[in-house]
C-alpha positions in Angstrom: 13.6 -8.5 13.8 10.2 -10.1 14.6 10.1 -13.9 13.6 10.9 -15.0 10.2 8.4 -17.4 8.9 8.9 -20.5 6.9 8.8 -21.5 3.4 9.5 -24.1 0.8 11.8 -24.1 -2.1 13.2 -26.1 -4.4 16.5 -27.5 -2.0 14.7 -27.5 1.4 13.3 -24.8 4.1 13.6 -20.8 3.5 12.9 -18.5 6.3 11.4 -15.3 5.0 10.1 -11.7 6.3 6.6 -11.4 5.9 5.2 -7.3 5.8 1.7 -6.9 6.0 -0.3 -3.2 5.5 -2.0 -2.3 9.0 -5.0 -2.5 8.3 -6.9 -5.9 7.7 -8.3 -6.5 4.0 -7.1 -8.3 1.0 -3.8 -6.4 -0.9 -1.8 -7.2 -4.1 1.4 -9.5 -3.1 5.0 -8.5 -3.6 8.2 -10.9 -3.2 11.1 -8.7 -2.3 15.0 -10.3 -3.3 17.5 -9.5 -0.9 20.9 -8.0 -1.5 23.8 -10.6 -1.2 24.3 -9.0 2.5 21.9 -11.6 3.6 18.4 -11.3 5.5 18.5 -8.7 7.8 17.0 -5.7 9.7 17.2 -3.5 6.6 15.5 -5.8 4.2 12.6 -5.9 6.8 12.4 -2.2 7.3 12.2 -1.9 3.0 9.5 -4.6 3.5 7.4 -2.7 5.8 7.4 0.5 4.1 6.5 -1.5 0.8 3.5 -3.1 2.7 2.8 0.5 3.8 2.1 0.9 0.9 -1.0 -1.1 0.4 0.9 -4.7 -0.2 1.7 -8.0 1.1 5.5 -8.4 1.0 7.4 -11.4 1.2 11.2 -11.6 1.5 13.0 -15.2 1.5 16.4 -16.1 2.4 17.4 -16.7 -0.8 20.8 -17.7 0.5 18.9 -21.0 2.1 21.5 -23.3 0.6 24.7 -22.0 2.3 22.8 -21.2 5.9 20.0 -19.9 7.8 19.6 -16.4 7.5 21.7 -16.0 10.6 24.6 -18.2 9.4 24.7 -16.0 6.4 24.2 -12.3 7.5 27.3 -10.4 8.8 28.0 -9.3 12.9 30.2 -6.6 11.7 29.0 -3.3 10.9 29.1 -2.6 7.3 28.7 1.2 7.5 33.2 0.6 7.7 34.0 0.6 4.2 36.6 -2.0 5.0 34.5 -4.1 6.9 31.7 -3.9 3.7 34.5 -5.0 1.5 35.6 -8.0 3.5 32.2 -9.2 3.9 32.0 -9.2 0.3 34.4 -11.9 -0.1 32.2 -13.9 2.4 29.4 -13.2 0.4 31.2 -14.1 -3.2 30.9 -17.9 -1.8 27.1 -17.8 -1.3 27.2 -16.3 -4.5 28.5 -18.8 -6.2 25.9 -20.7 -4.8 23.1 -19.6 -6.4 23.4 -20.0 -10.2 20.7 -19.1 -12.6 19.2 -22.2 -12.9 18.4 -22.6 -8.6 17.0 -19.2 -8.6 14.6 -20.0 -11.4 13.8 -23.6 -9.4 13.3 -21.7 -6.4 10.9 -19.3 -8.2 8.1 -20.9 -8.4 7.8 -21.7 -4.6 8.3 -18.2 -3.7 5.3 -17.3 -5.6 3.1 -20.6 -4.8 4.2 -19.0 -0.9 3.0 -15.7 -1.5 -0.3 -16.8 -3.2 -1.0 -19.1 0.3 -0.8 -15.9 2.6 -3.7 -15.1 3.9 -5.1 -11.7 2.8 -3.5 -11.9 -0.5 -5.2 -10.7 -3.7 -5.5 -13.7 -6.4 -4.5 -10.7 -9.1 -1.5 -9.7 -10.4 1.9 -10.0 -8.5 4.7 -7.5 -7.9 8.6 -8.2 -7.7 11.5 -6.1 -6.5 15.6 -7.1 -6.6 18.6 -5.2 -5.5 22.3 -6.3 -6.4 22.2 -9.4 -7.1 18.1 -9.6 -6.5 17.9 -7.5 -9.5 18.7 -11.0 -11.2 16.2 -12.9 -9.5 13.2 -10.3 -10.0 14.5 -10.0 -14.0 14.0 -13.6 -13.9 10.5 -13.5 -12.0 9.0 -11.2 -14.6 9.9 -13.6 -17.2 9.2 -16.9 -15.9 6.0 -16.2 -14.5 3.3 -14.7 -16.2 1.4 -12.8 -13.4 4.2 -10.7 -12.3 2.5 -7.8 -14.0 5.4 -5.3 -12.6 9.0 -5.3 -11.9 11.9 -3.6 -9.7 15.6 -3.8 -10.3 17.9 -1.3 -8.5 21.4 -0.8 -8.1 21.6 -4.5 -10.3 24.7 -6.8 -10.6 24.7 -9.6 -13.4 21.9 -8.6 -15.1 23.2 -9.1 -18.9 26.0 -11.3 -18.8 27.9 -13.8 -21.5 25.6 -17.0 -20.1 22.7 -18.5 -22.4 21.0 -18.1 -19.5 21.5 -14.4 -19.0 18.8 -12.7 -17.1 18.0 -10.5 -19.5 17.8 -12.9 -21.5 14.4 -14.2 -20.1 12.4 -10.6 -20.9 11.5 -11.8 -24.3 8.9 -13.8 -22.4 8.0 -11.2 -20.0 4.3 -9.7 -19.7 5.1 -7.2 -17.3 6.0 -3.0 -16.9 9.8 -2.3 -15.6 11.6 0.4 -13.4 15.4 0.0 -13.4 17.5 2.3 -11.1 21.1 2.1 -12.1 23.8 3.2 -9.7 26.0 5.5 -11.7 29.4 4.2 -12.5 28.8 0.5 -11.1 31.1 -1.8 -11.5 28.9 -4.5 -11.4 26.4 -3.2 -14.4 28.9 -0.9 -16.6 27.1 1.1 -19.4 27.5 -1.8 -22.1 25.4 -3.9 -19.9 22.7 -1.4 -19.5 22.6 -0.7 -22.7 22.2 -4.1 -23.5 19.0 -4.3 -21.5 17.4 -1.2 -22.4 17.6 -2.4 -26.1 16.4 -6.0 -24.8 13.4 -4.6 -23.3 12.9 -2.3 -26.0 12.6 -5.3 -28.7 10.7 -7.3 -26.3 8.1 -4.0 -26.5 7.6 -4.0 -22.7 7.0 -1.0 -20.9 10.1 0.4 -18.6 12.0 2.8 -17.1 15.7 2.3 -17.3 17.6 5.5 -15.3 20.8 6.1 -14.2 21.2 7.5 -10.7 23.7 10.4 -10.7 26.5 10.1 -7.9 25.0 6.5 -7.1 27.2 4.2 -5.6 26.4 0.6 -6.0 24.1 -0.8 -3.3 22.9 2.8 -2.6 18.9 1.7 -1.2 21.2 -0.1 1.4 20.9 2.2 4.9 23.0 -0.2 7.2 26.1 0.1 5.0 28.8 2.4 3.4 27.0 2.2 -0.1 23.8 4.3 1.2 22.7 7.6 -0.6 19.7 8.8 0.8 18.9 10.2 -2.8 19.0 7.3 -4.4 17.1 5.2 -1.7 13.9 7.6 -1.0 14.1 8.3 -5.6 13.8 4.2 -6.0 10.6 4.3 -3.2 8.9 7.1 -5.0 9.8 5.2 -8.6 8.8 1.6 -7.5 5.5 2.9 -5.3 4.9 4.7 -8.4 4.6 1.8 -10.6 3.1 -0.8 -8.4 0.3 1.5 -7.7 -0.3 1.8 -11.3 0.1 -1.7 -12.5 -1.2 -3.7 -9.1 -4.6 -1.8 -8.4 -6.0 -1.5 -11.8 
């Protein structure tokens, strides 16, 4: 991986991946939340296709209170479906962690970090989760009014028992939604889906709520036993799809 920069949050220093189109010239901005498999070679590669794109893409270590993003990123290679699982249990601690209430502290310097990057456009701002990012970018688009479009794919905990649910935090959001649900998860059964389809629904925001047939849970994820190629290049065409539309008007 080429050097991480550094950021501010709420609770000290993040390192982050910062993806930058080719070209030189000023693009729309994009925060990208990690999976809870850390921040790592395949979270740069998703950045760099993403600034591909046309975008400035930044992806923090939101992980920063339990360890640099080498501390908390597995050795082992997680395309074993045993060695996935254990890591899991490593992960369930950093997890724990990172409670509602420190990702929406940390929010606001994530975005106050991408607005300071050079060749950023002052417009409208972009967001995309995955597994437990899904959480974080549900909480972006509500939180912060210039996130004028939103990502969640292959979600964990996005409707869940708390007040301080995610979902619950779209009746304040301004911005258009693409959700890509792997099928059969676990970790977002079809009660919780349904739950924020009819939550976005009475919020009257614009989204796109599918389920990905055959999908497993953490299926955008290349460097790991949840992959499906399907369901990875179908989220890229979905989420190009509607930054384009919403970020360039």
């Amino acid at each position: 991986m080429r050097p991480f920069i550094e950021i501010p949050a709420a609770e000290g220093t993040v390192e982050a991946v910062l993806a930058r189109p080719d070209a030189e010239g000023t693009y729309p901005g994009v925060i990208l939340f990690m999976d809870a498999i850390g921040l790592r070679p395949r979270i740069e590669e998703m950045a760099d296709r993403i600034a591909s794109w046309g975008y400035v893409v930044l992806a923090p270590n939101t992980f920063y209170r339990s360890g640099t993003a080498a501390e908390t990123t597995p050795t082992t290679d997680l395309r074993d479906p045993e060695e996935r699982a254990a890591y899991g249990k490593v992960s369930g601690s950093y997890l724990a962690e990172l409670t509602g209430a420190r990702m929406e502290a940390d929010l606001p310097y994530y975005v106050t970090a991408l607005r300071g990057v050079e060749g950023v456009d002052p417009g409208p701002i972009g967001v995309t989760g995955y597994c437990m990012g899904a959480r974080f970018s549900t909480r972006a688009a509500g939180l912060e009014p210039s996130v004028a479009a939103c990502g969640g794919f292959h979600g964990a905990g996005l409707v869940t028992p708390d007040k301080d649910s995610p979902h619950t935090r779209l009746a304040t959001a301004r911005a258009a939604f693409v959700y890509g649900h792997a099928d059969q998860d676990k970790l977002n059964p079809p009660e919780a889906i349904a739950t924020l389809e009819a939550t976005l629904a009475a919020a009257g925001l614009e989204a796109q709520s599918t389920i990905y047939p055959d999908a497993p849970h953490g299926f955008t994820m290349s460097d790991t036993s949840s992959y499906q190629e399907a369901g990875a290049e179908r989220h890229f065409e979905e989420l190009r799809t509607l930054f384009d539309r919403t970020l360039r008007a």
